[in-house]
C-alpha positions in Angstrom: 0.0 0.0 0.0 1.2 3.5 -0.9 2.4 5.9 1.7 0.2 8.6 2.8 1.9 11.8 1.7 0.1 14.6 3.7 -0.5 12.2 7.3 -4.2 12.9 7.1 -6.1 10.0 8.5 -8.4 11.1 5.3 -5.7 10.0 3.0 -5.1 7.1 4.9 -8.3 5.7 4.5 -8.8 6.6 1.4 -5.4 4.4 0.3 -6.8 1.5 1.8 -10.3 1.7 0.5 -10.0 4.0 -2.2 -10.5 2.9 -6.1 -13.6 1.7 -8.0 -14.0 -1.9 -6.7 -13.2 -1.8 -2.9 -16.0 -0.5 -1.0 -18.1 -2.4 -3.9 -16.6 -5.5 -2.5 -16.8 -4.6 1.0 -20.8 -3.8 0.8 -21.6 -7.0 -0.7 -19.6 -8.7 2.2 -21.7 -7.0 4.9 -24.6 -9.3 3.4 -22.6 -12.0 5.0 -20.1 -14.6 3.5 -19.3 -14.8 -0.2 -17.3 -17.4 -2.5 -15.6 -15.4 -4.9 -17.8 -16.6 -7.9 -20.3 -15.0 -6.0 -18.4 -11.5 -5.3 -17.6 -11.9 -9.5 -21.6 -12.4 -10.0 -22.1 -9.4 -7.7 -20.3 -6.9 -9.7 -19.9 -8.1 -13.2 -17.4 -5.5 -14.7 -15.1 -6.5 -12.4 -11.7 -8.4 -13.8 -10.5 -11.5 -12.1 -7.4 -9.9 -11.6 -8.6 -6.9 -10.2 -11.2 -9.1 -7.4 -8.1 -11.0 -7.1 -5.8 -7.6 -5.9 -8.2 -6.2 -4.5 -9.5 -9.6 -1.8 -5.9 -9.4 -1.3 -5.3 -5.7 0.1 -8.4 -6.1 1.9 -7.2 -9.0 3.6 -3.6 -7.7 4.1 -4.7 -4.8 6.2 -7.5 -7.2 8.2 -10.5 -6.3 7.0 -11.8 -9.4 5.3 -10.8 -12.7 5.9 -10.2 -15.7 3.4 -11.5 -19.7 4.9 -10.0 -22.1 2.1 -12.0 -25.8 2.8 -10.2 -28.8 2.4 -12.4 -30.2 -0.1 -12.4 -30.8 -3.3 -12.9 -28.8 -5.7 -11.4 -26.0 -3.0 -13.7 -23.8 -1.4 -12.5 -20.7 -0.5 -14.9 -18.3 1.5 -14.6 -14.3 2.0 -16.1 -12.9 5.3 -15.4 -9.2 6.4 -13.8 -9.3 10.2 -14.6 -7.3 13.6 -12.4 -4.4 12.1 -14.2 -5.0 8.5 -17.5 -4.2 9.8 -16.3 -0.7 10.9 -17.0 0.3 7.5 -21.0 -0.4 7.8 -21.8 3.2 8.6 -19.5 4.1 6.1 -20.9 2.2 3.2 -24.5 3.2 5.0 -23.3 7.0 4.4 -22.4 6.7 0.5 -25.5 4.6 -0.1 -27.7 7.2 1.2 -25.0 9.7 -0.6 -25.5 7.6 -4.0 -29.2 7.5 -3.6 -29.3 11.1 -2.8 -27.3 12.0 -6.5 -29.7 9.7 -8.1 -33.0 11.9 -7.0 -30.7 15.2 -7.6 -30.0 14.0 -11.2 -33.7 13.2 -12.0 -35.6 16.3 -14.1 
């Protein structure tokens, strides 16, 4: 993860969560646990490689974790942790945000 440049616990959460996909990823994981067919179903535009990066980052700082299954085929399982489910009022704050531009933008 980048280095935040001006120290403002804005910027930091913005490197972690920033981008397109991750808050996308995170508010489909508040529904509760998700294979990562699932999470690809969930937001179709998305690459496998960026899911992939971006599963990983979230992981790395501890917000989601990853269950593999010993079975076979593998079964790997994405749930968000204690410190994921901080961001529920987040994510509740740019839903309402989101739904707020959709009415604004309506003539």
């Amino acid at each position: 993860m980048k280095k935040s440049v001006s120290g403002c616990s804005v910027e930091e959460a913005i490197l972690l969560v920033g981008g397109r996909w991750r808050m996308l990823i995170v508010s489909f994981l508040l529904e509760g646990p998700k294979r990562f067919n699932e999470l690809r179903r969930d937001v179709p535009n998305i690459s496998q490689r960026m899911l992939t990066l971006d599963l990983r980052a979230l992981e790395e700082a501890g917000l989601i974790q990853r269950t593999v299954f010993a079975e076979v085929p593998v079964k790997v399982e994405y749930r968000l942790t204690d410190d994921g489910q901080r961001l529920r009022p987040v994510i509740h704050a740019l839903r309402e945000f989101g739904l707020w531009l959709k009415e604004r933008d309506r003539p």
